[in-house]
C-alpha positions as CSV (number, residue, x, y, z in Angstrom):
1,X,-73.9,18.3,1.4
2,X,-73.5,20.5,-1.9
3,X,-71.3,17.5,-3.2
4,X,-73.2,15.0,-2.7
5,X,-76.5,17.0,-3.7
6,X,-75.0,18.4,-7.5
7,X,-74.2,14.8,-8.1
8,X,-77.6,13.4,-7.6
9,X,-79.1,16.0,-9.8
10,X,-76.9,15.3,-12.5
11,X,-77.8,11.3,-12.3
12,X,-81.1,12.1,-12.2
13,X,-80.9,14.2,-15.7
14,X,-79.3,11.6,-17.3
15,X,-81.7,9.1,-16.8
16,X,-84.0,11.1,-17.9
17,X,-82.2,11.6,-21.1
18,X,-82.1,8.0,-21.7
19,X,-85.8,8.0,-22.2
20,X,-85.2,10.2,-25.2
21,X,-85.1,7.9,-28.5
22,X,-83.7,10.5,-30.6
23,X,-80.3,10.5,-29.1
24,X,-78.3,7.9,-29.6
25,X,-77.5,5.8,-27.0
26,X,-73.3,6.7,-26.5
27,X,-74.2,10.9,-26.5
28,X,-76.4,9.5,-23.5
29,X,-73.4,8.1,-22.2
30,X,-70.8,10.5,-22.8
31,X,-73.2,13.1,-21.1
32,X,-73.6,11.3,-18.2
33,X,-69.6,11.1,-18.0
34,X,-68.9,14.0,-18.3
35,X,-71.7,15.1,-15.7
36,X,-70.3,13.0,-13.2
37,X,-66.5,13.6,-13.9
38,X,-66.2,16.4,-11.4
39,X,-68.1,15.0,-8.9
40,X,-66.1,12.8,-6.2
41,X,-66.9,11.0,-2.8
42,X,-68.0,13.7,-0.2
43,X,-65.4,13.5,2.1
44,X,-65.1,14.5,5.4
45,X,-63.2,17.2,7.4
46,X,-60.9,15.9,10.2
47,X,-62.6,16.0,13.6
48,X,-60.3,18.3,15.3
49,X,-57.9,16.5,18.4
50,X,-57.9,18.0,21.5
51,X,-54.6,19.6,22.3
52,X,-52.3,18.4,25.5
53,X,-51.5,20.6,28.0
54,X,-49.2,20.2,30.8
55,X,-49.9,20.6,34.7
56,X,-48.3,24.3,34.3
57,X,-50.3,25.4,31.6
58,X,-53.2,24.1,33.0
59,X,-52.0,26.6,36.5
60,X,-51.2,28.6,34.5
61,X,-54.7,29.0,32.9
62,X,-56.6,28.3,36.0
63,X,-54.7,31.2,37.4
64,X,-53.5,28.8,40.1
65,X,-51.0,30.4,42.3
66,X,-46.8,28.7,42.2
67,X,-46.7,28.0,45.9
68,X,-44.5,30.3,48.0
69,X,-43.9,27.3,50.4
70,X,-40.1,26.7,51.7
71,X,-37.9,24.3,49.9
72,X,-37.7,21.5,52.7
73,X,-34.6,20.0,51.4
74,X,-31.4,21.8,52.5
75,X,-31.7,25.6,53.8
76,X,-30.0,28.2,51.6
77,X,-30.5,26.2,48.4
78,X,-31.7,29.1,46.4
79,X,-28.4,31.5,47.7
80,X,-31.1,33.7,50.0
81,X,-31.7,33.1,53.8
82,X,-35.8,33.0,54.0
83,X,-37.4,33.1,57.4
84,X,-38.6,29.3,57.1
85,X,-34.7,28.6,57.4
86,X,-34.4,30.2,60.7
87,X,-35.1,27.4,62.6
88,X,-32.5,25.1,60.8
89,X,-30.0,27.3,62.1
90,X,-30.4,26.1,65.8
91,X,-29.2,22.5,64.4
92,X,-26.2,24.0,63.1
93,X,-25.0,26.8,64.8
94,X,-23.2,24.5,67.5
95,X,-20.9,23.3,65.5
96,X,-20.4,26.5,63.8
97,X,-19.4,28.6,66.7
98,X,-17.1,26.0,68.3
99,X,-15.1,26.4,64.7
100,X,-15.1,29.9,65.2
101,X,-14.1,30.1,68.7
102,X,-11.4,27.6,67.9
103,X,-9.6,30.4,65.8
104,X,-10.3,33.0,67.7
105,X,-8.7,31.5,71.1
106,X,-5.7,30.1,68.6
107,X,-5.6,34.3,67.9
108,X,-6.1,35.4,71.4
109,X,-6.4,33.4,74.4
110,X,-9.0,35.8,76.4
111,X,-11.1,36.1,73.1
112,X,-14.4,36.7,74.1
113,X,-17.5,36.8,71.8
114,X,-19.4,40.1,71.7
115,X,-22.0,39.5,68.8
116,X,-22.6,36.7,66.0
117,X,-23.9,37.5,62.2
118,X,-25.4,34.7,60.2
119,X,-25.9,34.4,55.9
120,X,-26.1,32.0,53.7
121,X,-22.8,30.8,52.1
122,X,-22.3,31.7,48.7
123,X,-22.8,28.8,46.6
124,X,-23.3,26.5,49.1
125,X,-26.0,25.2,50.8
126,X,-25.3,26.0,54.3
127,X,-24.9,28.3,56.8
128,X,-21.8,31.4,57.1
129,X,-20.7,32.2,60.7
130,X,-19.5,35.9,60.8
131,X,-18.5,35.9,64.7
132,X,-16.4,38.8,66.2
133,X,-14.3,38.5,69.3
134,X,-12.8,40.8,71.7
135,X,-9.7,40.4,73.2
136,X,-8.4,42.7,76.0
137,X,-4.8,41.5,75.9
138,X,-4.7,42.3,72.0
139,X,-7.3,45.6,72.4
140,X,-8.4,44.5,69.2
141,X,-11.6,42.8,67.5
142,X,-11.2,40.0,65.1
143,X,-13.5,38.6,62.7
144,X,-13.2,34.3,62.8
145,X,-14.9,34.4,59.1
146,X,-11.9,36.9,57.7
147,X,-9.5,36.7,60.7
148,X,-9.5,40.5,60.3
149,X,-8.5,42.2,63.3
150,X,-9.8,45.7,64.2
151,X,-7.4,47.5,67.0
152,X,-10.0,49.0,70.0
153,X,-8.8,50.5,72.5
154,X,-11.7,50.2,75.4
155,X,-12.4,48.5,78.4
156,X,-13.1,44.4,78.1
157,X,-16.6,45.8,80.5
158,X,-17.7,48.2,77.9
159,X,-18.0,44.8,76.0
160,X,-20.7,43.0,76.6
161,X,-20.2,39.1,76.2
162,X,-22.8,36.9,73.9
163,X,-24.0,33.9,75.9
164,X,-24.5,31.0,73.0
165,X,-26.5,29.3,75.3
166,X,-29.3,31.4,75.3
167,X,-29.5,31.3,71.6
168,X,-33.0,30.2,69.8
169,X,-33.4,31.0,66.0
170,X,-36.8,28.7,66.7
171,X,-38.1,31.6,69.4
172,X,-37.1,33.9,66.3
173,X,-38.9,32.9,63.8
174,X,-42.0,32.4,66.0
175,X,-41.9,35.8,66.9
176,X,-41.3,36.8,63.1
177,X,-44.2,34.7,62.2
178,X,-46.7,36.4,64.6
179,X,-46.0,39.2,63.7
180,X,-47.0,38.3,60.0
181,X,-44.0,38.1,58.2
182,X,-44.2,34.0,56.1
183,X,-41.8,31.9,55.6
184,X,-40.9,32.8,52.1
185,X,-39.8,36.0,52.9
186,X,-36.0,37.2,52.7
187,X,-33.8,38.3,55.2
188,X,-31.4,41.2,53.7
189,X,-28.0,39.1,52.9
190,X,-26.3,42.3,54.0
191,X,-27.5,42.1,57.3
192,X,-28.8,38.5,57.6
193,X,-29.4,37.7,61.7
194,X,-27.5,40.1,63.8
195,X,-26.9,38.9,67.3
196,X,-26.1,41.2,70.4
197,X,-26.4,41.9,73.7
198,X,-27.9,45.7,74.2
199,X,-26.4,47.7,76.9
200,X,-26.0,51.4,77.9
201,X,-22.0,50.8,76.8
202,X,-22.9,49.3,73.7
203,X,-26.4,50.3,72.6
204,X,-27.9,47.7,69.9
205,X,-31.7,48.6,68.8
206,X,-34.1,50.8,69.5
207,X,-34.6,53.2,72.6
208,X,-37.2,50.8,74.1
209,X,-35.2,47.7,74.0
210,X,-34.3,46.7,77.4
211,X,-30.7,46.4,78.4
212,X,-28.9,43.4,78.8
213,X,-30.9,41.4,76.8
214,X,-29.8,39.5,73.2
215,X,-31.3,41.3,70.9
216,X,-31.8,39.7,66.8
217,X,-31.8,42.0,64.4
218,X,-32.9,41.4,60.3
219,X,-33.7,43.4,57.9
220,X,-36.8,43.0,55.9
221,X,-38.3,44.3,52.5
222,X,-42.0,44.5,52.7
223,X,-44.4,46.8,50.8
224,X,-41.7,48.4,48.6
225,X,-39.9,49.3,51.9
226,X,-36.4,47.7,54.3
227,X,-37.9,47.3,58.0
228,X,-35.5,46.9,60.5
229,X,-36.7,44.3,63.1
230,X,-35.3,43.7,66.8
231,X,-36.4,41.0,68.8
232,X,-36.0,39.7,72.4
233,X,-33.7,36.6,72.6
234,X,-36.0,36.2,76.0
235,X,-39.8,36.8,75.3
236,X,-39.8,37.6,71.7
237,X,-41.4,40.5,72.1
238,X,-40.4,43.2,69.2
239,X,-38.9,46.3,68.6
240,X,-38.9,48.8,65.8
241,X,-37.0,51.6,65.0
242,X,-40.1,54.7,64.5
243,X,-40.6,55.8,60.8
């Protein structure tokens, strides 16, 4: 607006100047010129463009929460055993204990299972079988994931035998679930899913626990602190070691 209004005034002078007689008709001209030579077409600033942003940034401005949802593509995909994998497990874990009791039996023919650990497989998405056996021929455990074998010299009854049948990772993470622990949480890869049978020979949880009952065991981190969880392979009911 300044532009535009220094030029009009500048016009308007010099016509008044041409009204003048006395000057000659070129200084008329020449003042007008020069007048007008530093005045130029108003121009106009660029309307600013709205900038682009992405579905993230707009979360990400919105404040909009990444979902904590399970990956529902292949269990163990990220290298960490969630909870929402649990009941994946009962798919697999068929096949993975024949395997195992395949090389345990080629190691011992008595071999009998007395408890069942299950990761994740590093680097792999699937599932690791670390089953132990006990043979009373051998008096010795051995490990089908390491074929270690670990001389013990006890009784095959102070050994309490894991019935696979009775497994149910689905009962599991129900109970898990209930009890308020989401899918997105991590089982400790150290511990992963324990599997025994609690007895007075070969106690496996906490006082409570009845015997003779498959007991699960995982470890959790929640609130800054590792809770140790045991639950009934029967009526998911479960039991906690007292702080």
């Amino acid at each position: 607006m300044f532009v535009v209004t220094t030029c009009s005034r500048v016009a308007w002078r010099v016509r008044r100047l041409r009204h003048y007689r006395p000057l000659p008709l070129l200084v008329v001209a020449f003042l007008g010129l020069l007048g007008l030579s530093g005045c130029s077409s108003p121009e106009l600033a660029p309307t600013p463009r709205p900038s682009v942003t992405s579905a993230s940034d707009v979360s990400a401005i919105l404040g909009t929460a990444t979902s904590t949802a399970v990956p529902s593509n292949e269990p163990c995909s990220s290298g960490k055993l969630l909870i929402g994998y649990l009941p994946a497990i009962d798919r697999a874990w068929q096949a993975g204990i024949t395997e195992a009791s395949d090389k345990a039996t080629e190691w011992q023919q008595d071999a009998v299972l007395s408890n069942l650990r299950v990761v994740c497989q590093l680097f792999e998405s699937e599932f690791r079988w670390q089953a132990t056996f006990y043979s009373q021929n051998a008096q010795a455990f051995f490990s089908s994931d390491t074929r270690e074998v670990v001389p013990a010299s006890i009784d095959e009854s102070e050994v309490p035998a894991l019935s696979v049948n009775q497994l149910s990772f689905s009962l599991l993470h129900e109970a898990l679930v209930t009890a308020g622990y989401g899918d997105e949480i991590e089982i400790s890869p150290s511990s992963g899913v324990d599997i025994r049978v609690n007895s007075g020979t070969a106690p496996f949880g906490p006082p409570e626990a009845p015997d003779g009952v498959i007991l699960y065991h995982v470890a959790i981190e929640h609130l800054g602190e590792v809770r140790d969880i045991f639950v009934d392979g029967g009526s998911g009911a479960i039991y906690r070691y007292e702080s």
